[in-house]
LOVEX-348960 format. One record per residue (C-alpha): residue number from 1; residue in three letters; chain; y, x, z. Coordinates in nm, 3 decimals. Example, Ala and Ser with C-alpha at 12.3 -4.5 7.8 and 13.67 -1.06 7.14 Angstrom:
BEGIN
+-----+-----+----+---------+---------+---------+
!   i !  aa ! ch !       v !       u !       w !
+-----+-----+----+---------+---------+---------+
!   1 ! ala !  A !  -0.450 !   1.230 !   0.780 !
!   2 ! ser !  A !  -0.106 !   1.367 !   0.714 !
+-----+-----+----+---------+---------+---------+
This chain:
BEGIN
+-----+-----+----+---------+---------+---------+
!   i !  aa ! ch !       v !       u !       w !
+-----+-----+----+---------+---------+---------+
!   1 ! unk !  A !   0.591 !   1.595 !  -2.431 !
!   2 ! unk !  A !   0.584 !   1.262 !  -2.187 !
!   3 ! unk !  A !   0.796 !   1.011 !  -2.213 !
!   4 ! unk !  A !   1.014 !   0.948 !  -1.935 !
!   5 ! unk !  A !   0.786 !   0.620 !  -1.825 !
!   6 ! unk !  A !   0.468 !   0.822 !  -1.866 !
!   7 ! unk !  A !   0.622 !   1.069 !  -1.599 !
!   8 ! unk !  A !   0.725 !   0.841 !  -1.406 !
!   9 ! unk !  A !   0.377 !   0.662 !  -1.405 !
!  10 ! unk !  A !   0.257 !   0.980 !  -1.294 !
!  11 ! unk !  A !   0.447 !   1.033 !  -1.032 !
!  12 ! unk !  A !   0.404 !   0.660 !  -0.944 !
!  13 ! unk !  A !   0.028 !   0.710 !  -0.931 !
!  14 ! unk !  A !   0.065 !   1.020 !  -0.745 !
!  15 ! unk !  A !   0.287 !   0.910 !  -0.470 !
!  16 ! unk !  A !   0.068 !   0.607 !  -0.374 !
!  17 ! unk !  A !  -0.287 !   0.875 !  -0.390 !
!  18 ! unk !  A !  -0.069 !   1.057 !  -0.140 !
!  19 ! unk !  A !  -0.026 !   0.745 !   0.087 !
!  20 ! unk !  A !  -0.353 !   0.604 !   0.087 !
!  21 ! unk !  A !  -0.523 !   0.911 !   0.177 !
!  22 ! unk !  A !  -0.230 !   0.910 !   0.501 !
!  23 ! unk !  A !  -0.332 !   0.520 !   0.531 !
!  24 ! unk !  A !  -0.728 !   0.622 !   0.534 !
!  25 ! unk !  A !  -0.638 !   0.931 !   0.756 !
!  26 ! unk !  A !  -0.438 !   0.749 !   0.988 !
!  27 ! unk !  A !  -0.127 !   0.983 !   0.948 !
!  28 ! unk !  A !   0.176 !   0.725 !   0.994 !
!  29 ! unk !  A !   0.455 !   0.986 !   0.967 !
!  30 ! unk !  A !   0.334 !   1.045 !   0.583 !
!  31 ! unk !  A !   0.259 !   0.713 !   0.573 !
!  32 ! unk !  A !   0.660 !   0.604 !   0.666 !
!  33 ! unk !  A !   0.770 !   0.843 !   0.391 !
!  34 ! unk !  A !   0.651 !   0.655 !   0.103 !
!  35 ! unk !  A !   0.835 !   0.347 !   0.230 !
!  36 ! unk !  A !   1.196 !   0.240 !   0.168 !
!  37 ! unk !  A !   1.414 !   0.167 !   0.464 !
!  38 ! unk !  A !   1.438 !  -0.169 !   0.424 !
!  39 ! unk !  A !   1.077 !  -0.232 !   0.307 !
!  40 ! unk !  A !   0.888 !  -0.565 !   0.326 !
!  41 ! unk !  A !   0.523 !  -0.522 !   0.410 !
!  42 ! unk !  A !   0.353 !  -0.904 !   0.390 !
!  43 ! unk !  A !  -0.062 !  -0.806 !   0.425 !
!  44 ! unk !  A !  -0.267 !  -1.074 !   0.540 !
!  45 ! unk !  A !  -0.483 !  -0.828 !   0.811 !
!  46 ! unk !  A !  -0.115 !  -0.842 !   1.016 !
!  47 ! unk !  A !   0.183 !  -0.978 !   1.050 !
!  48 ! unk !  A !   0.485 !  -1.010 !   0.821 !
!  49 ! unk !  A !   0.677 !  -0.694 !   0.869 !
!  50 ! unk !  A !   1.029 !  -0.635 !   0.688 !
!  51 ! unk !  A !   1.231 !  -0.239 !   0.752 !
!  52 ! unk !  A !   1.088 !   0.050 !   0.826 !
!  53 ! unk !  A !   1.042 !  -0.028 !   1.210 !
!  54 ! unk !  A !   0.826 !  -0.326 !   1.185 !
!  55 ! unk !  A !   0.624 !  -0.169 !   0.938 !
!  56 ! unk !  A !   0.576 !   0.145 !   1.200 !
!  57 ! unk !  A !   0.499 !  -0.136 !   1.446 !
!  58 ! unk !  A !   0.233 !  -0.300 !   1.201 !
!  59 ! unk !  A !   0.091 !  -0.007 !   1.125 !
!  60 ! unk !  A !   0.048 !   0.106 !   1.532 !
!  61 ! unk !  A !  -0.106 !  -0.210 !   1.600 !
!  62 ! unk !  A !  -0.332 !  -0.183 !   1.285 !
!  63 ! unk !  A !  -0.487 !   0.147 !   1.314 !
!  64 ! unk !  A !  -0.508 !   0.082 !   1.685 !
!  65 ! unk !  A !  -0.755 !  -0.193 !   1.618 !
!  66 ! unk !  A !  -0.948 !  -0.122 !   1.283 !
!  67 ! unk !  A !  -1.071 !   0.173 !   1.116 !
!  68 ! unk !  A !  -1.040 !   0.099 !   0.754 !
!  69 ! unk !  A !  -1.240 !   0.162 !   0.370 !
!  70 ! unk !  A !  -1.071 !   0.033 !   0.056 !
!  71 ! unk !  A !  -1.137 !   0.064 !  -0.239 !
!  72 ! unk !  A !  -0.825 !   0.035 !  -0.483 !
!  73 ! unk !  A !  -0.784 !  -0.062 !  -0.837 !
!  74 ! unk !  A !  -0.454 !  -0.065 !  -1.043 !
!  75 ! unk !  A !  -0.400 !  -0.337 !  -1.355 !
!  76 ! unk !  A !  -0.136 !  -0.236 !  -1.461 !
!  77 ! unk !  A !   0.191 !  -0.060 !  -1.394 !
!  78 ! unk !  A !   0.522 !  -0.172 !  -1.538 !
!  79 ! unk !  A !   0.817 !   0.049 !  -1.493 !
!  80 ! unk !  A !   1.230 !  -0.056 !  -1.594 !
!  81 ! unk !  A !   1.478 !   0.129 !  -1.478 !
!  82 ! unk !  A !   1.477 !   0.250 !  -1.114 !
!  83 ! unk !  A !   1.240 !  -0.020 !  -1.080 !
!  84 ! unk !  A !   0.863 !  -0.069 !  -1.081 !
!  85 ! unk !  A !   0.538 !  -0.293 !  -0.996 !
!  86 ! unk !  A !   0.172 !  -0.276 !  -1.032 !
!  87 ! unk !  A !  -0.062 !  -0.492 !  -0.973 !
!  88 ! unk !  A !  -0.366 !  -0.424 !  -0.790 !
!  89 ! unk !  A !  -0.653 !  -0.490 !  -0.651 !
!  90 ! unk !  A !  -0.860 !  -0.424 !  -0.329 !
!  91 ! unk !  A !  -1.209 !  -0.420 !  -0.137 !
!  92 ! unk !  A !  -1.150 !  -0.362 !   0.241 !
!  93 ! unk !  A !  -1.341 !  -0.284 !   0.529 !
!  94 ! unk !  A !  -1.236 !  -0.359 !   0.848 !
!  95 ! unk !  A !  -1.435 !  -0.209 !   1.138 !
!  96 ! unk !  A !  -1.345 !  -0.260 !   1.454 !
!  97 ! unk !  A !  -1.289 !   0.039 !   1.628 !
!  98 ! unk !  A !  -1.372 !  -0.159 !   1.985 !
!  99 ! unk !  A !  -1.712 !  -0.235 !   1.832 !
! 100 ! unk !  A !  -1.852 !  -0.541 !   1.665 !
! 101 ! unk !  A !  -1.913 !  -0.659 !   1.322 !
! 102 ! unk !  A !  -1.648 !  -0.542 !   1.012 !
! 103 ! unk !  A !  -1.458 !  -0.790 !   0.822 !
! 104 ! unk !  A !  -1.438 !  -0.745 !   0.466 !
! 105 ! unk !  A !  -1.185 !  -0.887 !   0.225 !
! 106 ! unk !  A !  -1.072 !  -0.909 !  -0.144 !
! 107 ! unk !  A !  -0.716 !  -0.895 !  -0.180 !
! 108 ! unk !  A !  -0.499 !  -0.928 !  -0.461 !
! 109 ! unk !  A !  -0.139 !  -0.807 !  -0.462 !
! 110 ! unk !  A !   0.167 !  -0.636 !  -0.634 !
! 111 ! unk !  A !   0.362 !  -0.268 !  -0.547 !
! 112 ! unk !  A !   0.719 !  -0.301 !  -0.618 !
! 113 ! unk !  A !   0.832 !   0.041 !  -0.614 !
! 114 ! unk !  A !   1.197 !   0.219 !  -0.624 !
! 115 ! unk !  A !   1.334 !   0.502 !  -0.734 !
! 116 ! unk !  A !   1.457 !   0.737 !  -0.495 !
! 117 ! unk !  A !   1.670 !   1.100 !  -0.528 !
! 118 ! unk !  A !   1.310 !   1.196 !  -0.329 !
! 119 ! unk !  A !   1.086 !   1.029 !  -0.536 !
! 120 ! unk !  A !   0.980 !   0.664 !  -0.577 !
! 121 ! unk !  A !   0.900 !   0.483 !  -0.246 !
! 122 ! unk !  A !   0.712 !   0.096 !  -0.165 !
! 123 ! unk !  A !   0.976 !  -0.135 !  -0.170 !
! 124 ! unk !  A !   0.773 !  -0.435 !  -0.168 !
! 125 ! unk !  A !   0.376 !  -0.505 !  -0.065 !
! 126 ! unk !  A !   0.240 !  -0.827 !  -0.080 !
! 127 ! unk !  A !  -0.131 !  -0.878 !  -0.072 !
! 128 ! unk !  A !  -0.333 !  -1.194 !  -0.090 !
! 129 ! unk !  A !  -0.705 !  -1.293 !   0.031 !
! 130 ! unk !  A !  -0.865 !  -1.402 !  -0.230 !
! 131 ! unk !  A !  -1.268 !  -1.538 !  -0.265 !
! 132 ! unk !  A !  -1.498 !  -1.309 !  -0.433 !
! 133 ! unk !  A !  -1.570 !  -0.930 !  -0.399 !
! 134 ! unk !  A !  -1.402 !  -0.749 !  -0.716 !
! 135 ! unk !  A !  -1.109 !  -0.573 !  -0.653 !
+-----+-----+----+---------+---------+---------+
């Protein structure tokens, strides 16, 4: 029988699966859903975003401009509560989608996640550059 943390974790893991493949497919409705209302979204490819409109507005001007790869990696995940991070890591692609060269980054970063009566949702992104090329 899980524990309630393991089933959590699962549905943790699940729920971001289920928004990176809208991220990669460029589906921003079931993107949105994984996001709390009052979200804060601070990526270095764009600009600080905080609530669910500026991160629809981030996201518009994002996919507008770049077709992106990534390739994810999770360290750990620590859950408390109705409360929960990870901390990942990150190999993106960024191809232009007018044409031209792609830029790749390493980025570093944390989920903070929250429990929701729907599920748990992103409260908190924040991502970092970083030198080097392992996630």
């Amino acid at each position: 029988m899980a524990t309630s943390n393991e089933s959590d974790a699962d549905a943790i893991k699940k729920m971001y699966d289920v928004a990176l493949v809208a991220f990669k497919e460029e589906d921003l409705p079931a993107l949105l859903d994984h996001w709390e209302d009052d979200g804060a979204y601070l990526w270095p490819a764009v600009p600080p975003a905080i609530g669910k409109k500026a991160i629809r507005t981030v996201y518009e001007g994002f996919f507008a401009q770049w077709k992106a790869e990534e390739i994810f990696r999770r360290y750990e995940l620590e859950i408390s509560g109705d409360l929960a991070y990870s901390r990942f890591g990150s190999r993106l692609t960024l191809s232009p989608k007018a044409g031209g060269e792609p830029n790749r980054m390493t980025l570093q970063g944390i989920h903070v996640y929250h429990r929701r009566p729907d599920g748990w949702k992103f409260k908190v992104v924040i991502a970092i550059n970083v030198p080097g090329d392992t996630p």
